[in-house]
FIFITOR-143974 format. One record per residue (C-alpha): residue in three letters; x, y, z. Coordinates in steps of 0.02 Angstrom, whole numbers, plus 50000, padded with zeros to 5 digits. Layout:
BEGIN
['Ala'; [X; Y; Z]]
...
% end
This chain:
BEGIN
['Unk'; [51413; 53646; 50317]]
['Unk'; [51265; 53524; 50250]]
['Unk'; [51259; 53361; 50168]]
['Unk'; [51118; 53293; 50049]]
['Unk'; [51081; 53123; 50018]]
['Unk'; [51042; 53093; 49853]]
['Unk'; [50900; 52944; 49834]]
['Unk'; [50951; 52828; 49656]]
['Unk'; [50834; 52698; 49623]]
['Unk'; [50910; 52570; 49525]]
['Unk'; [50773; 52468; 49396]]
['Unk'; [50779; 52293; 49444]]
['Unk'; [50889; 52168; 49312]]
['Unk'; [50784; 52070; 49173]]
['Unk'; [50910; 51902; 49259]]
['Unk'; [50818; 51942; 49424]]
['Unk'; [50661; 51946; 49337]]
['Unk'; [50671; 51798; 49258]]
['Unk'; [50728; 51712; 49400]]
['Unk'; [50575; 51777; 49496]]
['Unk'; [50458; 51716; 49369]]
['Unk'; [50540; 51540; 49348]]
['Unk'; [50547; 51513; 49546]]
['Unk'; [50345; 51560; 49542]]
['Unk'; [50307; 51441; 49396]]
['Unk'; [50414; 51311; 49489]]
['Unk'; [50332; 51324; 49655]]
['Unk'; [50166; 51298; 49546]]
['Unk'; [50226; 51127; 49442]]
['Unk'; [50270; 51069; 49628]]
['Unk'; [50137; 50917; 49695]]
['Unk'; [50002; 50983; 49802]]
['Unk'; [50059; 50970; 50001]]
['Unk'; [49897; 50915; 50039]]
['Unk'; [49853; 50768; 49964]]
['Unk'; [49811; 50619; 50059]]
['Unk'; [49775; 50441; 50050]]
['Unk'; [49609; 50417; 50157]]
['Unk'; [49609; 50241; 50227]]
['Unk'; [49472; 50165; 50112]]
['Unk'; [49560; 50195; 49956]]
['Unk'; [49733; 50124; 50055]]
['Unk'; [49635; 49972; 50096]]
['Unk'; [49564; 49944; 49912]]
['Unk'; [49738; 49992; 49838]]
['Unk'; [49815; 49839; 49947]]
['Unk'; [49681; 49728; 49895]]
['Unk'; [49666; 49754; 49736]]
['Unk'; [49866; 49749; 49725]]
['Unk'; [49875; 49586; 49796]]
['Unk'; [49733; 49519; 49674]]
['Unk'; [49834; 49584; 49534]]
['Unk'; [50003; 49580; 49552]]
['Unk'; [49995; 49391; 49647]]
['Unk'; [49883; 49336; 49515]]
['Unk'; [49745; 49291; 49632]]
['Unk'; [49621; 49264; 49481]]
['Unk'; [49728; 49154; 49393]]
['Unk'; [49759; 49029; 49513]]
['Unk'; [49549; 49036; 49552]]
['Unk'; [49543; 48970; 49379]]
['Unk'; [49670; 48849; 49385]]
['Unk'; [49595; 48768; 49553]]
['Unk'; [49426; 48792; 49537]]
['Unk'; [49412; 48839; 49364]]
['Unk'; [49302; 48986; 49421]]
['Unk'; [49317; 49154; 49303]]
['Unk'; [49172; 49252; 49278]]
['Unk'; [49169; 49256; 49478]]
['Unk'; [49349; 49325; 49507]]
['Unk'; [49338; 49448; 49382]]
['Unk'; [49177; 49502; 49442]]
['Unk'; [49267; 49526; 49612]]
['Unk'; [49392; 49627; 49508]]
['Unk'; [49284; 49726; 49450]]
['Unk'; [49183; 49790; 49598]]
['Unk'; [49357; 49830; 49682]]
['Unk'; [49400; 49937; 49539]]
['Unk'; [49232; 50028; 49544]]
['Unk'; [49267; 50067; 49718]]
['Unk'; [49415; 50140; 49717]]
['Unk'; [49360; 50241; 49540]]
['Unk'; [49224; 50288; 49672]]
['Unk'; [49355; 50354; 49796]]
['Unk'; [49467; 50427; 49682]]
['Unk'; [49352; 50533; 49549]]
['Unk'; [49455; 50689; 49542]]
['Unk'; [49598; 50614; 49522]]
['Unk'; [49541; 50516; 49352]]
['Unk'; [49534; 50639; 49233]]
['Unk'; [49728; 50737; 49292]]
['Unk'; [49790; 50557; 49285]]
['Unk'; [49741; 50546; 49103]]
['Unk'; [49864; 50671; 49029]]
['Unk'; [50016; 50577; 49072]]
['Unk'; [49980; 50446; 48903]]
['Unk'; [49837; 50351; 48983]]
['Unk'; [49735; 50453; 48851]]
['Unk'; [49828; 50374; 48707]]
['Unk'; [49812; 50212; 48771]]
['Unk'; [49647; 50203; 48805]]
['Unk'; [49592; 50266; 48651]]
['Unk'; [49711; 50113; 48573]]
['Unk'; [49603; 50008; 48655]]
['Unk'; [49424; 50069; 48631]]
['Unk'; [49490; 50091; 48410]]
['Unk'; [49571; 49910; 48432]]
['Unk'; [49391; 49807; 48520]]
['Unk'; [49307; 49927; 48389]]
['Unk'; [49381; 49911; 48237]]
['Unk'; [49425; 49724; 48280]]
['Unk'; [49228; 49654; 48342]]
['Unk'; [49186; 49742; 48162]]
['Unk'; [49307; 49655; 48055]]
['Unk'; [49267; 49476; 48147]]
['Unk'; [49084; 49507; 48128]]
['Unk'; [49101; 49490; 47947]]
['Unk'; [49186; 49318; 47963]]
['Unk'; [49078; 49164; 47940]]
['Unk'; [49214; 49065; 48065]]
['Unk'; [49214; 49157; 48219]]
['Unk'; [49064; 49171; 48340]]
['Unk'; [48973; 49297; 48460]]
['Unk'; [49029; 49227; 48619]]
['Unk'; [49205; 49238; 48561]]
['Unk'; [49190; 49407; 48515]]
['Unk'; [49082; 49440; 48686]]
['Unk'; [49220; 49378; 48785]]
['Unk'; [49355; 49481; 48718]]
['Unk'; [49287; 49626; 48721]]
['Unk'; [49252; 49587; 48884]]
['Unk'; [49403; 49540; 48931]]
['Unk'; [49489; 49697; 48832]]
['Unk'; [49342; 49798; 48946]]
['Unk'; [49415; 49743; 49090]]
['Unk'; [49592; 49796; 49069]]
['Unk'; [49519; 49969; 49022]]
['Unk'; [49445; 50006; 49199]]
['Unk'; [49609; 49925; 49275]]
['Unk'; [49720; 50049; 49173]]
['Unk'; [49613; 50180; 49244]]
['Unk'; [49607; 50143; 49399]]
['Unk'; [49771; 50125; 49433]]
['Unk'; [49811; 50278; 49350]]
['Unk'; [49711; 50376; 49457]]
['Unk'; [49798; 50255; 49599]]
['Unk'; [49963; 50307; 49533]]
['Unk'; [49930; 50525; 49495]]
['Unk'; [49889; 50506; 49682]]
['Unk'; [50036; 50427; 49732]]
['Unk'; [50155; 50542; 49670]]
['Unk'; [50060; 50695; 49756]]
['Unk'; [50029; 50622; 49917]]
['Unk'; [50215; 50619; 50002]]
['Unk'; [50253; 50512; 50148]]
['Unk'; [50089; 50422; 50134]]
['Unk'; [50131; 50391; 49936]]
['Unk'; [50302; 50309; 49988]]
['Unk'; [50227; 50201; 50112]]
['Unk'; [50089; 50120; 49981]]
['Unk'; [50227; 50108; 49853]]
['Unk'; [50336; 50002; 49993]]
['Unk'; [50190; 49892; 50010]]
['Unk'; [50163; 49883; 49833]]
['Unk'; [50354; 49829; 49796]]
['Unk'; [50339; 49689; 49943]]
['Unk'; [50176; 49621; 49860]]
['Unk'; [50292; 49602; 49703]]
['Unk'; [50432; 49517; 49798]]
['Unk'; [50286; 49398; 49877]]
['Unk'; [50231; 49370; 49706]]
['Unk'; [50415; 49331; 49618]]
['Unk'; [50467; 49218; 49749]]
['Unk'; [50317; 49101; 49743]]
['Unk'; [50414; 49006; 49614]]
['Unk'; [50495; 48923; 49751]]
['Unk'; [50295; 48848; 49815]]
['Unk'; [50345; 48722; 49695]]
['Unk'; [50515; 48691; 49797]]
['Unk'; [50472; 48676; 49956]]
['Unk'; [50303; 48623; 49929]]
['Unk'; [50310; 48493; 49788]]
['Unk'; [50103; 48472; 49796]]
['Unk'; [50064; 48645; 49758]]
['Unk'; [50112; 48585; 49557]]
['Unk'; [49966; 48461; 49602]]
['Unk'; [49834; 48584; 49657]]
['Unk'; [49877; 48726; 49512]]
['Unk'; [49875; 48570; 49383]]
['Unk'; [50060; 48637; 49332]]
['Unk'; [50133; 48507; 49206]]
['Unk'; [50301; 48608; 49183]]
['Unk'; [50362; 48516; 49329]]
['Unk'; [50407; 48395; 49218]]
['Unk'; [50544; 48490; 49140]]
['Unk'; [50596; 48553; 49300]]
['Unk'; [50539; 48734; 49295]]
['Unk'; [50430; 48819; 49428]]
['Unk'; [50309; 48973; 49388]]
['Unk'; [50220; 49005; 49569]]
['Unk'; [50079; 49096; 49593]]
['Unk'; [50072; 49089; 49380]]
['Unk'; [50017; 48970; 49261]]
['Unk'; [50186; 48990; 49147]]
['Unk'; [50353; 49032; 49195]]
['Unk'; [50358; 49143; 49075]]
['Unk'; [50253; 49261; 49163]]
['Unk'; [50339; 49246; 49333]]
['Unk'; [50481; 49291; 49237]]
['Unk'; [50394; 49458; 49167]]
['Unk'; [50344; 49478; 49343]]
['Unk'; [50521; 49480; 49434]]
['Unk'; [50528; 49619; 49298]]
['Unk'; [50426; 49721; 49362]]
['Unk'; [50480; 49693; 49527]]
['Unk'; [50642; 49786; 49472]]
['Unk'; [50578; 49912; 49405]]
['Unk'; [50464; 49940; 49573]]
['Unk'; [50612; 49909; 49668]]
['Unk'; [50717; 50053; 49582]]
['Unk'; [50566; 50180; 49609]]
['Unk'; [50549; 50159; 49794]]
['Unk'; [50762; 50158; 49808]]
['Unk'; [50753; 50320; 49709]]
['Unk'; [50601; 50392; 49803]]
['Unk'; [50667; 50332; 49985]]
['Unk'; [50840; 50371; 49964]]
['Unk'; [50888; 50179; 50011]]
['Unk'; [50984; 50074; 49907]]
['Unk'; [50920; 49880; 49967]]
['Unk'; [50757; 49877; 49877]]
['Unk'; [50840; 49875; 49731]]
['Unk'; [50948; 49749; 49803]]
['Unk'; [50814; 49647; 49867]]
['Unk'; [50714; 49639; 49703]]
['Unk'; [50870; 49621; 49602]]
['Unk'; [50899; 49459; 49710]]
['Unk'; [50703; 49414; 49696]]
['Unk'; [50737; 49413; 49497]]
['Unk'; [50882; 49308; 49509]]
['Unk'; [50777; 49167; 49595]]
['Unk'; [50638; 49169; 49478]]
['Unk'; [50746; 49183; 49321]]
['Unk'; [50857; 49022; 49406]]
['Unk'; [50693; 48912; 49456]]
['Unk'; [50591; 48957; 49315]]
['Unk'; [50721; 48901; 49170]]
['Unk'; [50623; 49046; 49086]]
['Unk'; [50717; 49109; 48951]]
['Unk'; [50627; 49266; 48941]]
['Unk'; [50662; 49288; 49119]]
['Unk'; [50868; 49264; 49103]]
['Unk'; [50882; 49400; 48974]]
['Unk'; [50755; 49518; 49017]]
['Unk'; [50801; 49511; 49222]]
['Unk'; [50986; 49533; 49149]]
['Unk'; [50927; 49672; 49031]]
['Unk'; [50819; 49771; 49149]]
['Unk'; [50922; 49748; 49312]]
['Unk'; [51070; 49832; 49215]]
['Unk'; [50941; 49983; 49136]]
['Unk'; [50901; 50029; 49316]]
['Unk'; [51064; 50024; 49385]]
['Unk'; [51120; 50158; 49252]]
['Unk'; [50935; 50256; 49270]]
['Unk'; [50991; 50261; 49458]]
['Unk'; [51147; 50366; 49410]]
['Unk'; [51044; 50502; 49393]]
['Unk'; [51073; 50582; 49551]]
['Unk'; [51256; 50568; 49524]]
['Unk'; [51403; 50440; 49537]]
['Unk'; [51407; 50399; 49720]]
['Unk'; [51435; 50248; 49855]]
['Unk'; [51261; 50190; 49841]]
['Unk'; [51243; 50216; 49646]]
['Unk'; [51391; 50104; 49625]]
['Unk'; [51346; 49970; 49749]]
['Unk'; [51210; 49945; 49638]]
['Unk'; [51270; 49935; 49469]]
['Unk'; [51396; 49831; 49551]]
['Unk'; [51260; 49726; 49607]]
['Unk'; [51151; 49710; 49465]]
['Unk'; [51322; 49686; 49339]]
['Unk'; [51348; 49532; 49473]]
['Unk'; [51159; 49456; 49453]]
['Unk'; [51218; 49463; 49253]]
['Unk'; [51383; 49383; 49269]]
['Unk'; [51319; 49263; 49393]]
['Unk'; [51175; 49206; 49276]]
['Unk'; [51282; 49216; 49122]]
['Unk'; [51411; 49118; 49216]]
['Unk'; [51284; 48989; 49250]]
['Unk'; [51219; 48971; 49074]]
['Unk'; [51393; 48940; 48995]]
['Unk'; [51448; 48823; 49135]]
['Unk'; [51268; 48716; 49131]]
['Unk'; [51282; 48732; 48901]]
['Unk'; [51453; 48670; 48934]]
['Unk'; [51428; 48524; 49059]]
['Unk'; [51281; 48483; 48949]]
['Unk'; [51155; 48318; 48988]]
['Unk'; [51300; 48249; 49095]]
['Unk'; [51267; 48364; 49225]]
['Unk'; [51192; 48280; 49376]]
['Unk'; [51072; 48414; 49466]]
['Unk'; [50993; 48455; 49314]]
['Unk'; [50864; 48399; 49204]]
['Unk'; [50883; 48357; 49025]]
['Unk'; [50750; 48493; 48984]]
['Unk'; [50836; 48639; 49098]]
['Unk'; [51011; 48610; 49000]]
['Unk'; [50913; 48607; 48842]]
['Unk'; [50839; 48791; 48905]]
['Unk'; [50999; 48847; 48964]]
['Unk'; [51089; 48800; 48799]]
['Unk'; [50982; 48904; 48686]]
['Unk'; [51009; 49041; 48793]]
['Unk'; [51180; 49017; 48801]]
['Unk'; [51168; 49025; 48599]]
['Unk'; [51064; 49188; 48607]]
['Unk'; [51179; 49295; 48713]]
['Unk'; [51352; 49220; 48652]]
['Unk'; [51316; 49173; 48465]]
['Unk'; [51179; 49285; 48418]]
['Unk'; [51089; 49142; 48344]]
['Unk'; [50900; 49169; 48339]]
['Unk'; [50798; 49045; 48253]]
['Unk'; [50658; 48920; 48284]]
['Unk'; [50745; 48813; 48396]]
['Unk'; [50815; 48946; 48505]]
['Unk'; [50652; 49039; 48515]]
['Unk'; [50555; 48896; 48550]]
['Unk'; [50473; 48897; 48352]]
['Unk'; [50411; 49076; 48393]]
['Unk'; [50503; 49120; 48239]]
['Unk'; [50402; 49004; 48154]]
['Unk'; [50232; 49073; 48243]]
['Unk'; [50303; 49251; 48195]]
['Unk'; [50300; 49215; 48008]]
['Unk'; [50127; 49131; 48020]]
['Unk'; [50061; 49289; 48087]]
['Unk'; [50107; 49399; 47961]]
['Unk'; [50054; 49281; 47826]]
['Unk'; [49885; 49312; 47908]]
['Unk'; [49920; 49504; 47923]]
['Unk'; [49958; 49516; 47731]]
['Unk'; [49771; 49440; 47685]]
['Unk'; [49677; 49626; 47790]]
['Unk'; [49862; 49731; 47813]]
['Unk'; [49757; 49907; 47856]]
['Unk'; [49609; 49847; 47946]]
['Unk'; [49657; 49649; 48012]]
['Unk'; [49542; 49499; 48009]]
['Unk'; [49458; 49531; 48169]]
['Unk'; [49476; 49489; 48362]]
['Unk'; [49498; 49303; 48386]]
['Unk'; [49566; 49269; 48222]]
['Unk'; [49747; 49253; 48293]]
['Unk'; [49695; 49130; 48478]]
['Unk'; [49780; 49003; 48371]]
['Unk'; [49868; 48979; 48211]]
['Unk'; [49841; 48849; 48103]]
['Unk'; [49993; 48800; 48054]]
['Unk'; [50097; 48834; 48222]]
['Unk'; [49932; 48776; 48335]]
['Unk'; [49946; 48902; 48462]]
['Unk'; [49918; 49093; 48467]]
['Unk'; [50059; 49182; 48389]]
['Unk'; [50153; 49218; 48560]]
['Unk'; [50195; 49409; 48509]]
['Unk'; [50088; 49561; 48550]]
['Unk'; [50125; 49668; 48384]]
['Unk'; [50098; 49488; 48293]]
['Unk'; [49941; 49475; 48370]]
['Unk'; [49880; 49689; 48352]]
['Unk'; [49920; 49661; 48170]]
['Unk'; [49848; 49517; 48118]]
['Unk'; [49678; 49572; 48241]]
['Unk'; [49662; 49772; 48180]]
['Unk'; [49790; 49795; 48037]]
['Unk'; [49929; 49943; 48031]]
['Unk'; [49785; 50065; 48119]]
['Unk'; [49775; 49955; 48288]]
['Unk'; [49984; 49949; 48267]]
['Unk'; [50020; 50130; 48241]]
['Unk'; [49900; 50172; 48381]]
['Unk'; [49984; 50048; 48503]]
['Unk'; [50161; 50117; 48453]]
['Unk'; [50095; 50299; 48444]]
['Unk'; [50021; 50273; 48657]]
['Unk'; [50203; 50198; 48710]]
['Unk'; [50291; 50329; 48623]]
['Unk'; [50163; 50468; 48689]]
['Unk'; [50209; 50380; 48872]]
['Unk'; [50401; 50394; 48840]]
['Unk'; [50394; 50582; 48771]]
['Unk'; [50294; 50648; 48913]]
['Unk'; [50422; 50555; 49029]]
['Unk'; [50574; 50637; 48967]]
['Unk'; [50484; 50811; 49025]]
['Unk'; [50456; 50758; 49199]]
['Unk'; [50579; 50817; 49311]]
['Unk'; [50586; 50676; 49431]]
['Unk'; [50700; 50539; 49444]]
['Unk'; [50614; 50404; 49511]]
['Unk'; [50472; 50412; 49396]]
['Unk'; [50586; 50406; 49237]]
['Unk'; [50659; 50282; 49316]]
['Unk'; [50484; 50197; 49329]]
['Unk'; [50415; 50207; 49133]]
['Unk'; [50586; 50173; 49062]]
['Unk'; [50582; 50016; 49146]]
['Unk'; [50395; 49972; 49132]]
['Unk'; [50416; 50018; 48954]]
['Unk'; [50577; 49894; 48915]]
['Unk'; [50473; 49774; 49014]]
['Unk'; [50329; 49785; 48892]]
['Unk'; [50426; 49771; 48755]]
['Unk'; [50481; 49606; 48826]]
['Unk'; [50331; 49555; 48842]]
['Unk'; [50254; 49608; 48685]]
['Unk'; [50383; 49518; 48604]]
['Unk'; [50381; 49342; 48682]]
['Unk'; [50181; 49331; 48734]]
['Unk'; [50009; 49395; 48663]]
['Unk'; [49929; 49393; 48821]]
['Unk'; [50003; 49550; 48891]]
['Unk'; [49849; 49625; 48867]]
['Unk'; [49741; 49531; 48968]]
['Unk'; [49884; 49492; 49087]]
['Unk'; [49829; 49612; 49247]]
['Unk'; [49974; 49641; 49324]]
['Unk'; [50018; 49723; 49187]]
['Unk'; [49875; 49801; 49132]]
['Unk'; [49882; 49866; 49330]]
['Unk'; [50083; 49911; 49288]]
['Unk'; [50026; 50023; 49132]]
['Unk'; [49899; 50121; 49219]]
['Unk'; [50033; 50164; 49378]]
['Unk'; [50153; 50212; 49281]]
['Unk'; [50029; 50331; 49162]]
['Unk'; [49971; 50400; 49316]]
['Unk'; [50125; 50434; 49398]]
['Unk'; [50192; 50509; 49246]]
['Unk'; [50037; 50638; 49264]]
['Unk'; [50074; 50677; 49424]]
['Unk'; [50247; 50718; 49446]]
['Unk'; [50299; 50903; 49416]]
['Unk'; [50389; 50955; 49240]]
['Unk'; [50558; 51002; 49212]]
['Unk'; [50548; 51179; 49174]]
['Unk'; [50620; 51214; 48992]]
['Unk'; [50793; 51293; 49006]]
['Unk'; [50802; 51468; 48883]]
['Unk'; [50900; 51612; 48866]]
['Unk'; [50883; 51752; 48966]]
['Unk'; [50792; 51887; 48868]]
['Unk'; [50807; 52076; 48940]]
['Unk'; [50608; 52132; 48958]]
['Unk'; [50576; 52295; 48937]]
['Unk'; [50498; 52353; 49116]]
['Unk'; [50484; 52549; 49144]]
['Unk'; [50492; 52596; 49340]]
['Unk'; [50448; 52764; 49357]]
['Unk'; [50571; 52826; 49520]]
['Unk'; [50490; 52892; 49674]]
['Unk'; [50498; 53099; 49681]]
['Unk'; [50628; 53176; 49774]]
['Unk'; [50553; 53250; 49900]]
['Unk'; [50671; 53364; 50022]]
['Unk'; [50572; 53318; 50179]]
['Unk'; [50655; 53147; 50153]]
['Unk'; [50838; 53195; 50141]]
['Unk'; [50938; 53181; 50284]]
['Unk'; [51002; 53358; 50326]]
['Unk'; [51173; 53372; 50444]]
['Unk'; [51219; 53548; 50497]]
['Unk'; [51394; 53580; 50546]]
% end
């Protein structure tokens, strides 16, 4: 008796082959392994982050009313670590940097133009912001090189971003300087002690409010990066003390509003113990600021710890959230400043009236205190559309990128910049932001893309089968 065994080869499936081409495209979006931080551009990241984010030049100026010095110091930090990091400018570019930047170079352009033709405004005053405007160019792109790096460089990216978010905790809490160190008002020549609100390391606590913000936000990305749940706790908390001591209305709601945002973000990876410890937590800050608003609008001037201008604060916040009512008392006559400014829009609407025509209003008597106000009524509907177009370039390429904790990141550095653009026209001179907007460009670069999900399609792939050959068969004689 003999047996043959007859060799079928079977052509591999089109669902295998797709799967084999979507795991190689995969491993490719993946960060490089390699990457490191070398120590010199750790040091100047640190430094530079605490000059930044803790306002170091600001309070030079308010001391010792030095400028040109500090941001000279800036400056040569910034070339330094543009030094260290070269390769990594240009990758960190494609994450909406681009758009920004080029917002900024159309904006000093097409503004310096415009005021050049204006008998009223001078060529130091031009000089300065374009200077100025100069300046938060090389920060953006520093910083986004600072943050494409961070991304890619694992372990050694976590640990920079931990000492990044503790820097922004340092920087929040210094509202309470003015608590336990009453003189420090004194040296910074504060005069909002008066009223009985405290801005720290800041010259308005407006800004310390935008800055326990951001703290949030860099809070959430090192909880969703680490895996542990108390940053977010921590800078929740941090946010809750500047928004109390500050009597910053644009701290209250936008703590409230971005605290909640990045307690649902963080339900990304799923419904779990941690996930809804902290939108637990975050739903507390709210309630417990809320509940101190109505309470404090309620007791009104007869309440004993508090000063006639907190309750004042407190009760046109209390009319914002609970009767809608925005107007020029409850906005502190920014309504008023907002209809100014587009009175002085409608004389250029396309190309503005030029940079410096909107420092301050004549009517109102101080800038307009609103970014798009200010874009408008500077470049016209081209510097506007250009702004809008970057942030909404930023936020598309975000939804593509396939990790958590940098979503997490723009989406909340985004709804912080909205804030901002909508209660202050100094956001873009303001360098922790400028430093902000440049991380979270670069980190957008540098995190791997969600590949596109799409229907299998059978491909066509002719195998030609190996001939039988009859020294191969296995031959059994019986």
């Amino acid at each position: 008796m003999r047996y043959t065994a007859n060799l079928t080869v079977q052509p591999l499936q089109p669902r295998l082959q797709l799967q084999a081409k979507t795991r190689i495209r995969r491993q490719g979006a993946q960060p490089a392994a390699g990457e490191r931080i070398g120590f010199l551009a750790s040091i100047t990241f640190i430094l530079l982050s605490i000059i930044l984010f803790c306002n170091v030049n600001g309070i030079v100026v308010m001391i010792w009313d030095i400028n040109r010095a500090a941001s000279a110091f800036i400056l040569a930090f910034c070339l330094i670590a543009l030094a260290l990091l070269a390769r990594h400018v240009m990758p960190s570019l494609h994450g909406g940097a681009n758009w920004l930047l080029i917002f900024f170079f159309c904006y000093m352009a097409f503004g310096a133009v415009m005021a050049f033709q204006s008998p009223f405004i001078g060529l130091p005053a031009i000089g300065n912001r374009v200077l100025s405007y100069g300046a938060s160019v090389v920060i953006i792109i520093t910083y986004s090189a600072f943050g494409y790096l961070l991304v890619r460089s694992g372990r050694s990216g976590v640990r920079m971003t931990r000492l990044l978010f503790f820097i922004c905790c340092i920087s929040t809490l210094s509202v309470l300087l003015g608590v336990v160190y009453p003189a420090w008002t004194d040296i910074t020549k504060s005069v909002v002690i008066v009223e009985g609100r405290y801005s720290g390391f800041f010259g308005n606590p407006n800004e310390v409010g935008l800055q326990a913000s951001l703290t949030v936000v860099v809070g959430s990305y090192v909880s969703l990066r680490t895996g542990r749940l108390w940053y977010f706790v921590v800078a929740v908390v941090c946010a809750g003390i500047a928004s109390f001591y500050s009597f910053s209305k644009t701290a209250i709601l936008l703590s409230m509003t971005v605290s909640t945002a990045m307690a649902f973000l963080m339900q990304r990876r799923g419904l779990n113990v941690k996930n809804v410890f902290a939108l637990i937590a975050s739903t507390a800050l709210v309630v417990i600021l809320v509940g101190y608003v109505r309470g404090a609008a309620a007791r009104s001037e007869s309440t004993a710890d508090l000063t006639s201008g907190q309750v004042r604060r407190l009760e046109q916040v209390y009319s914002v959230l609970f009767e809608g009512r925005i107007d020029e008392e409850t906005t502190t006559g920014r309504t008023l400043a907002l209809a100014e400014s587009l009175d002085i829009w409608k004389q250029s609407p396309l190309v503005g009236n030029g940079l410096t025509t909107m420092d301050r209003l004549p009517i109102f008597g101080l800038g307009p205190h609103n970014t798009f106000a200010k874009v408008l009524g500077e470049t016209g509907l081209i510097g506007f559309l250009l702004l809008v177009a970057a942030l909404a370039r930023l936020a598309m390429h975000a939804l593509h990128v396939s990790s958590a904790s940098v979503q997490a990141l723009v989406a909340g550095s985004l709804i912080v910049l909205f804030g901002g653009f909508m209660v202050s026209h100094n956001v873009l001179d303001d360098r922790n932001h400028n430093a902000m907007m440049g991380l979270m460009c670069g980190m957008a670069a540098g995190a791997p893309l969600a590949m596109r999900r799409s229907r299998p399609r059978t491909v066509g792939v002719q195998l030609q089968p190996v001939p039988y050959r009859r020294a191969h068969a296995g031959v059994v004689r019986g």
